[in-house]
C-alpha positions in Angstrom: 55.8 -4.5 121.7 57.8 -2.0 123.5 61.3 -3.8 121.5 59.3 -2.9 118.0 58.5 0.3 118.4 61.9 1.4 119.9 63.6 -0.3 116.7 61.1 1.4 114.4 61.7 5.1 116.3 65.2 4.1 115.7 64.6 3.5 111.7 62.5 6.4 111.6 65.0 8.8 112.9 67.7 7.1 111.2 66.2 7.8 107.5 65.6 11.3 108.8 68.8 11.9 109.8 70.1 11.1 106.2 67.1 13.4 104.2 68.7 15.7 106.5 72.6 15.4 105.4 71.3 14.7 101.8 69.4 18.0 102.1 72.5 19.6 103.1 74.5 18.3 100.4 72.2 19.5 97.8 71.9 23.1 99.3 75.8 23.3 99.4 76.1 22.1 95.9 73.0 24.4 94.8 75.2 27.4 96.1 78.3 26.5 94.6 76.9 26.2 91.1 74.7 29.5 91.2 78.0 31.2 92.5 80.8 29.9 90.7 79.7 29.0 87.9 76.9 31.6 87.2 79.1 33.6 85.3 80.3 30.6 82.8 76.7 29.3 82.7 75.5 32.8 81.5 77.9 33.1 78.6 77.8 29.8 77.1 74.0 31.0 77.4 74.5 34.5 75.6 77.2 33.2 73.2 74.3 30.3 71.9 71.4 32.5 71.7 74.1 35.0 69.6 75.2 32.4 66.9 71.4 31.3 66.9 70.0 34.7 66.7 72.5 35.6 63.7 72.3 32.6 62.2 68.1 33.4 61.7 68.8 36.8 61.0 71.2 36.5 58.2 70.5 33.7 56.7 66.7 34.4 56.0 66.0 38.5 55.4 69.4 39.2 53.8 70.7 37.0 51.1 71.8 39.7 49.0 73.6 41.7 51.6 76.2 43.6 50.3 78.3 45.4 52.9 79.9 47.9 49.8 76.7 49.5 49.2 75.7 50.5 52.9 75.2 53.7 54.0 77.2 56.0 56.3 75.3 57.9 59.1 77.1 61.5 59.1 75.0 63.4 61.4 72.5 63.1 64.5 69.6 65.4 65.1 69.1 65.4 69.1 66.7 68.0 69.7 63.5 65.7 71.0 63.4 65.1 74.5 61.2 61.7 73.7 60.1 59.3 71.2 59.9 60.5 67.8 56.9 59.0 66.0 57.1 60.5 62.5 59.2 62.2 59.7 57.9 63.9 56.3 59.4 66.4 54.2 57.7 69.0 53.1 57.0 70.6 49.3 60.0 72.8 49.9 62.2 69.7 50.8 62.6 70.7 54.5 62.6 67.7 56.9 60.1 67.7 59.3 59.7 65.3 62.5 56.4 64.8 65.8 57.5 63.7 69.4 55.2 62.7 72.0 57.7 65.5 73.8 54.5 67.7 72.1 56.6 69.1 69.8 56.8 69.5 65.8 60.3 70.5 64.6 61.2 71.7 61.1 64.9 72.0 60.3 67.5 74.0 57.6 66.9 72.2 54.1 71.0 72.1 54.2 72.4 72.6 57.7 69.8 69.9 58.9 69.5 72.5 62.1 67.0 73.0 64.0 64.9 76.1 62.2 61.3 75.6 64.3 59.8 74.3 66.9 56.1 74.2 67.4 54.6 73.5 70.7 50.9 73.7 70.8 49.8 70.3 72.1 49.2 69.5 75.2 50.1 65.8 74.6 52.6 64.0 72.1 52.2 64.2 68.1 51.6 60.8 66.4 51.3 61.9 63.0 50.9 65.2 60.8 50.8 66.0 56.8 50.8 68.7 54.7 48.1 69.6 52.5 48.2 70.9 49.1 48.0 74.3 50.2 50.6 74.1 52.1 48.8 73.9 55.9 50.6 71.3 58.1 47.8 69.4 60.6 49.0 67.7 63.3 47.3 64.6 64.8 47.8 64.6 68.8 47.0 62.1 71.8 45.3 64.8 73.2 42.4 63.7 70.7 43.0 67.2 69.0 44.2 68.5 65.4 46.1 71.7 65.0 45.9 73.8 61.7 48.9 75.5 61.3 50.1 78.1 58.9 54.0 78.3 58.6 53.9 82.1 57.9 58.0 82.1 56.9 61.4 80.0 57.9 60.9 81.4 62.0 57.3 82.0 62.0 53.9 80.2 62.1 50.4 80.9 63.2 47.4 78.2 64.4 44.5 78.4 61.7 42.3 76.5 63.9 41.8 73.8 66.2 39.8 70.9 65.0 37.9 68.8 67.8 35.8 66.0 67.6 38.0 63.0 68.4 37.3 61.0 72.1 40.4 59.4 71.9 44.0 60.3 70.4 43.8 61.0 66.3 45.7 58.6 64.8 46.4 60.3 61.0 44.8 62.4 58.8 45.0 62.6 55.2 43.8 64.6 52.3 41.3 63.3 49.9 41.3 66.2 47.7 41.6 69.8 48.0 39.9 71.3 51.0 38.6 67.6 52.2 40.2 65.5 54.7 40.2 62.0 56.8 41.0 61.5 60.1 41.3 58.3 62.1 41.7 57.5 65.8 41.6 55.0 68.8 37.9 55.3 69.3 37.0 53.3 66.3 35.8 56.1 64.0 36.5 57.9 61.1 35.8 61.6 60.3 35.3 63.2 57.3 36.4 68.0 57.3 35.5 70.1 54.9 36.2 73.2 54.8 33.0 76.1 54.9 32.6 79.5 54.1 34.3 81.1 56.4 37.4 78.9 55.6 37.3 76.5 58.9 37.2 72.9 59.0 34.3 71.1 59.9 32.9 67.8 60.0 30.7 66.4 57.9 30.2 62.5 58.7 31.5 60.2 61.4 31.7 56.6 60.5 32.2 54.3 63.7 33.2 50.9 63.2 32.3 48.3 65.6 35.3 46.1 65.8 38.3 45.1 67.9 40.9 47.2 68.3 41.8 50.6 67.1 42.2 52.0 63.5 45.9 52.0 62.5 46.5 54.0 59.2 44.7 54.8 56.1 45.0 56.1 52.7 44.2 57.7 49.3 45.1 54.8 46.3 44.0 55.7 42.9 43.5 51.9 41.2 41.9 52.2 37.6 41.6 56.0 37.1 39.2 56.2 40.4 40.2 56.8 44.1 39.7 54.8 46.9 40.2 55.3 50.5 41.6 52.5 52.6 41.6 52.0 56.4 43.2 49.5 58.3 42.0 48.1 61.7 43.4 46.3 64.6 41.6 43.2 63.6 43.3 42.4 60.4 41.1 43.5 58.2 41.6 46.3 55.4 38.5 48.3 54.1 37.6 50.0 50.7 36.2 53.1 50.7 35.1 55.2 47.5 36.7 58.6 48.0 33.6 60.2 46.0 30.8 59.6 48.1 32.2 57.8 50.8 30.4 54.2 50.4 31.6 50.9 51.4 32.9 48.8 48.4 34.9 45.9 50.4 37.1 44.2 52.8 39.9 42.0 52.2 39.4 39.7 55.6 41.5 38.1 58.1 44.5 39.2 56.0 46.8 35.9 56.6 48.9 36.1 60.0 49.1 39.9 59.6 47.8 41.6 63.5 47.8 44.4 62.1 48.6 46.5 58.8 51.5 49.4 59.8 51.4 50.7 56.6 50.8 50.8 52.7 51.0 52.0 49.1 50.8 51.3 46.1 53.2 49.4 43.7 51.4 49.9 40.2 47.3 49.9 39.7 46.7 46.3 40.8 49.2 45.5 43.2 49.2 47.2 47.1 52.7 46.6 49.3 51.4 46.4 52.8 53.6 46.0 56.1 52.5 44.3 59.2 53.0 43.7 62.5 53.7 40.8 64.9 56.3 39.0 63.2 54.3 38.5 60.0 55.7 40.4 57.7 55.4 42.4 54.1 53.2 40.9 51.5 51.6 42.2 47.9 48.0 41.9 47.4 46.5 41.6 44.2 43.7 44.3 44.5 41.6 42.8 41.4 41.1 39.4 43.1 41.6 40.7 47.0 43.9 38.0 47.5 47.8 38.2 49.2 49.4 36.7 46.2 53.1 37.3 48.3 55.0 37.5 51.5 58.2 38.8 50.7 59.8 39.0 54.0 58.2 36.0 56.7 58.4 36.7 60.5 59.5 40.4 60.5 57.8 43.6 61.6 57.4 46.0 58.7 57.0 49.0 60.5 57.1 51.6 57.8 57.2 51.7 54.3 58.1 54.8 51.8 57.8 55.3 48.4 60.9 57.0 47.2 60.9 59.4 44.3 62.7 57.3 42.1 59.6 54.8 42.9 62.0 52.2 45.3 60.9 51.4 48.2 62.1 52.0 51.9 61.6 49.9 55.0 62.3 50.3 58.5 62.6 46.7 59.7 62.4 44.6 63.0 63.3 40.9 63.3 62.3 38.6 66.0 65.4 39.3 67.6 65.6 43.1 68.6 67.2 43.6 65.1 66.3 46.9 63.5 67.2 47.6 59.6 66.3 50.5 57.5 66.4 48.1 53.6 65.7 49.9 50.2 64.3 47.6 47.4 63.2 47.3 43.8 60.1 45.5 42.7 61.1 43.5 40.1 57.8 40.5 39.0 56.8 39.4 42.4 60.1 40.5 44.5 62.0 42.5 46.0 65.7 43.0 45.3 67.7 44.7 47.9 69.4 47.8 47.0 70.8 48.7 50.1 71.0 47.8 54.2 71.7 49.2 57.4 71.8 46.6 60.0 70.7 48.0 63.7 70.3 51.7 62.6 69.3 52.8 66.2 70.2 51.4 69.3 66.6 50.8 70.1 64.8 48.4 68.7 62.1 50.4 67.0 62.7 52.5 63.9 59.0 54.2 63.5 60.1 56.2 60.7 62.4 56.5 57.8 62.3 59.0 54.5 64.4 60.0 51.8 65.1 63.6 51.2 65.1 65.5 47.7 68.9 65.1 47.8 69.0 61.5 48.4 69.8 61.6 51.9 67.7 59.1 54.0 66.2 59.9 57.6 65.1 57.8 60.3 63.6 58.2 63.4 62.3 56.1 66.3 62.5 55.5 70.3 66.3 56.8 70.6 64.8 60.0 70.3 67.4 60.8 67.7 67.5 61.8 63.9 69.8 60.1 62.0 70.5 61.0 58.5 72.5 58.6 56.6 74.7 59.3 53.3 
């Protein structure tokens, strides 16, 4: 018995012996590759995921790419000390620009200086517009609006404060003269008119009770009448009648959209809407309520503008980190490309982009830069 269990102590320490070496072996060789050839592993890494990545990216969104017909960028505006999360121009073609740095700039209609800067926030600006009268309001994430009264070129003075919000005001817009709209995080919408004594106050608060927050709205005039629509975080888009303010529909569940960035019109029965999440720009036929297109699949459409000239301007993001500013035509059902500028800003995010009287284009996003391009 004792023989046995010797020879078995023997085997035992044998095998353990080897796991040991083997063990060894494998650690030495485990250090070797992570040091020497960490460096080759990573490139032949980078260099696929490259020809991959550009392979997706040009061979899906940009079939008519035409490098003659890009623009040049021949300045940069650096005066925001943080993310810049809108542009507008304004009646008197002056660009205009909000920063969550709490600040609303307004610069020379043909240096493109700075002219004004308007701090009155005590949080960043998301949004603003200007009103017929020629009031700018800003929307805040201090859950605040600001009336303000641009007096001359250097000068301005705050008409009023509106309150009301619980959470940061998305957007307002104008329905009609003296009548507004404002969205926010909380789930509601607010409807300001203006009284007697020329101040804004509200008249109706509409809470909706869904997932997520609302993300933009606007006036559409379809058939001679006006309708408000409201987009919320849960992929559905809401009709509104601008008169009295009732319900008319919904367009549900709008097809692997998250969430609708933003909208207009392309003639009285056919809305352009961008979303986000990889899903992309589609037309929806208003009379039916159906998507009858998606233009662009597996793309963020995070802005769209109706030009002057009735084109249309994108900022774009692809899968990939790629950001592009395209302008198209709608011609039956598509879109042909008029012009592209591959990664306009070296961050991924462009959250804005306009085009000025003169036919000079602006974008804007997390760079915190202004870049006007040619």
């Amino acid at each position: 018995m004792k023989n046995i269990k010797e020879e078995d102590n023997e085997l035992i320490n044998k095998k353990t012996n080897r796991n040991k070496r083997i063990k060894k072996k494998f650690k030495i060789l485990k250090r070797n590759l992570n040091t020497s050839n960490k460096e080759k592993r990573l490139n032949n890494i980078k260099n696929e995921n490259q020809i991959k990545h550009k392979k997706n990216f040009s061979s899906n969104i940009f079939k008519n790419y035409k490098p003659s017909i890009l623009k040049n960028n021949f300045k940069i505006l650096n005066y925001h000390t943080e993310s810049i999360n809108h542009l507008s121009v304004l009646k008197d073609g002056r660009l205009v620009s909000c920063s969550d740095d709490k600040s609303l700039n307004i610069y020379n209609i043909k240096s493109y200086e700075l002219q004004l800067s308007i701090k009155e926030h005590s949080n960043g600006i998301l949004s603003f517009t200007q009103l017929n009268n020629g009031l700018i309001i800003t929307c805040s994430k201090d859950k605040t609006m600001k009336v303000i009264n641009l007096v001359n070129d250097d000068n301005y003075e705050i008409k009023q404060t509106l309150i009301g919000h619980n959470n940061s005001v998305m957007k307002v817009i104008e329905i009609r003269n003296n009548e507004l709209i404002s969205i926010s995080r909380e789930q509601n919408m607010k409807i300001w008119i203006l009284n007697k004594e020329k101040e804004f106050i509200c008249i109706l608060n509409i809470i909706f009770q869904r997932f997520g927050w609302l993300c933009t709205c606007n006036i559409l005039k379809l058939n001679k009448k006006e309708y408000v629509t409201l987009s919320i975080q849960d992929r559905n888009l809401k009709f509104w009648n601008s008169n009295n303010y009732s319900y008319i529909l919904t367009i549900n569940k709008i097809n692997t959209v998250w969430q609708v960035n933003n909208m207009c019109l392309i003639n009285e029965n056919l809305l352009c809407i961008g979303g986000n999440i990889y899903k992309g720009f589609y037309l929806i036929q208003i009379s039916n309520h159906q998507i009858i297109k998606n233009i662009i699949g597996n793309k963020i459409i995070w802005s769209i503008y109706k030009c002057l000239d009735g084109l249309f301007l994108c900022s774009i993001l692809n899968n990939y980190g790629y950001n592009s500013i395209v302008k198209y035509k709608y011609v039956n059902l598509n879109m042909e490309i008029i012009f592209i500028k591959e990664k306009a800003h070296d961050d991924e995010f462009i959250n804005s982009c306009v085009e000025l009287n003169n036919g000079i284009i602006a974008s804007c996003g997390y760079d915190n830069l202004i870049r006007l391009w040619s």
